[in-house]
C-alpha positions as CSV (number, residue, x, y, z in Angstrom):
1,X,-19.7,37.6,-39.4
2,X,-19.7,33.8,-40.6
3,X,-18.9,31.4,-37.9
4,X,-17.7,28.0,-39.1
5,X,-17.8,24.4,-36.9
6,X,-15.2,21.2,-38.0
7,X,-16.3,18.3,-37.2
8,X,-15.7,14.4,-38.1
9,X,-12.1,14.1,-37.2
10,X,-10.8,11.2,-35.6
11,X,-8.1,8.4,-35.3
12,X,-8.1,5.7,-38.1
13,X,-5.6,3.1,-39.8
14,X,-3.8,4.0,-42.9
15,X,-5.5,2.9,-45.9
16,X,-9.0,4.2,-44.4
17,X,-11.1,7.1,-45.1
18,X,-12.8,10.1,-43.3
19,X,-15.3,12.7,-44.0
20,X,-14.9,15.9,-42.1
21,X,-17.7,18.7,-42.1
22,X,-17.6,22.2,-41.3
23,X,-21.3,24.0,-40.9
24,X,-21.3,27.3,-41.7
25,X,-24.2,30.2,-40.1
26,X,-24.1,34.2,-40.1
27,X,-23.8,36.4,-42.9
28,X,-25.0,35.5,-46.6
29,X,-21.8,33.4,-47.7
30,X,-23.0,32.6,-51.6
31,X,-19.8,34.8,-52.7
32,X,-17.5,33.1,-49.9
33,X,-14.3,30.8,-51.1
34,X,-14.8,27.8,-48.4
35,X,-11.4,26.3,-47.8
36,X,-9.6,23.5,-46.1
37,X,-6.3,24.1,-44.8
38,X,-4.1,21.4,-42.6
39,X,-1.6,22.0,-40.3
40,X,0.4,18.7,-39.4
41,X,2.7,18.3,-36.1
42,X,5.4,21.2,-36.1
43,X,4.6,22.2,-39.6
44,X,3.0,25.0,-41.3
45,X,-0.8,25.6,-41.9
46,X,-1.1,24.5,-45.9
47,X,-3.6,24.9,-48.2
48,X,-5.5,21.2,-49.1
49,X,-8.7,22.3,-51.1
50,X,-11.2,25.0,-51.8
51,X,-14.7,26.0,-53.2
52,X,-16.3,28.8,-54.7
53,X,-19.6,28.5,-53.4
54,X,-21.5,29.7,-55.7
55,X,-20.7,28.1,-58.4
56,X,-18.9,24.9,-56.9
57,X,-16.0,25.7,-58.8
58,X,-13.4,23.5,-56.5
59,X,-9.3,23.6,-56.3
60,X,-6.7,21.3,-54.8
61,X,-3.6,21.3,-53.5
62,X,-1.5,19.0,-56.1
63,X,-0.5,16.5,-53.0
64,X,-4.3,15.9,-52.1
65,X,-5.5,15.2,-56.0
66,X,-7.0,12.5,-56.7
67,X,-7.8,11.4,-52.9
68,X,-9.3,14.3,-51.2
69,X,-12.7,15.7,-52.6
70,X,-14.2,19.3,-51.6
71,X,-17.8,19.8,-52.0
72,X,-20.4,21.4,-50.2
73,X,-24.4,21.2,-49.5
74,X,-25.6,24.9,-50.1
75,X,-29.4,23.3,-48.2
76,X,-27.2,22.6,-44.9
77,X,-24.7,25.0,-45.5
78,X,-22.0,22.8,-44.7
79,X,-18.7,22.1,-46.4
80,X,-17.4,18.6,-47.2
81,X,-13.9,17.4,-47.4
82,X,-13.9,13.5,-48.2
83,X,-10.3,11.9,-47.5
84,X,-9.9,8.5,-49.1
85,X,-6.9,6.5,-48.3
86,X,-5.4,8.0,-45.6
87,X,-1.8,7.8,-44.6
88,X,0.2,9.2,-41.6
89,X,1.3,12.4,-43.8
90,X,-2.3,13.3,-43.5
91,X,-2.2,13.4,-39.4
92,X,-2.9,17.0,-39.1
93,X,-5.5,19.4,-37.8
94,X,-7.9,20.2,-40.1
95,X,-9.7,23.9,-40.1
96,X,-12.3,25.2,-42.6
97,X,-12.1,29.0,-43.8
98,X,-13.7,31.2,-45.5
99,X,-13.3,34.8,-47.1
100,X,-14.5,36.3,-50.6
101,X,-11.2,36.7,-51.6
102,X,-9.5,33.0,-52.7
103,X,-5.7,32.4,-51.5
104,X,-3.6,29.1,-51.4
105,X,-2.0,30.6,-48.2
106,X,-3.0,30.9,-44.9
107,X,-3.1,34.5,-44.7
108,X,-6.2,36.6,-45.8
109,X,-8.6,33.8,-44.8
110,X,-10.9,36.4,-42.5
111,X,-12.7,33.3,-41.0
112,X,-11.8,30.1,-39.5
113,X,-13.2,27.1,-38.0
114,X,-11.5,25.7,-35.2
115,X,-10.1,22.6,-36.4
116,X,-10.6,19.4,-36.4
117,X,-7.7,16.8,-35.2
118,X,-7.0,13.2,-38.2
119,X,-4.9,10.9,-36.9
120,X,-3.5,8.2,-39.2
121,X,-2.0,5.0,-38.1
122,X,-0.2,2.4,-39.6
């Protein structure tokens, strides 16, 4: 079992930035792909960024490049996801995952966080 924690959400203007965290216990996850997914207002859960942990390898979602940045601290075991200049489009709720299998879709994912609410104003 791995049990995953978001935190760091909140309501900011557009144009700011936010750092959410997600602290991960339980099982041994060095062979785990940590992910972020979002799922804004009636929409579908999506895929924003992920992490192998070992290795740090990280992807992205092509809308998130260049603003969002994965990373993790393998000492705190705790995932990163650094949002730089937010808009409303990112209002979602955020939720860390994690399996050993990576996947850009929701499904799979055996473990998940449970979310963390951004709120973007303009």
């Amino acid at each position: 079992q791995v049990q995953l924690a978001e935190s760091g959400g909140g309501s900011v203007q557009s144009g700011g930035s936010l750092r959410l965290s997600c602290a991960a216990s339980g099982r041994a996850f060095s062979s785990y792909y940590m992910v972020w997914f979002r799922q804004p207002p009636g929409k579908e859960r999506e895929f924003v960024a992920a992490i192998r942990w070992s290795i740090g390898a990280t992807y992205y979602a092509d809308s998130v490049k260049g603003r969002f940045t994965i990373s993790r601290d393998n000492a705190r075991n705790t995932l990163y996801l650094q949002i730089n200049t937010l808009n409303t489009e990112d209002t979602a709720i955020y939720y860390c995952a994690a399996d050993i299998r990576y996947g850009t879709t929701k499904y799979g994912y055996e473990y998940w966080g449970q979310g963390t609410q951004v709120t973007v104003s303009s």
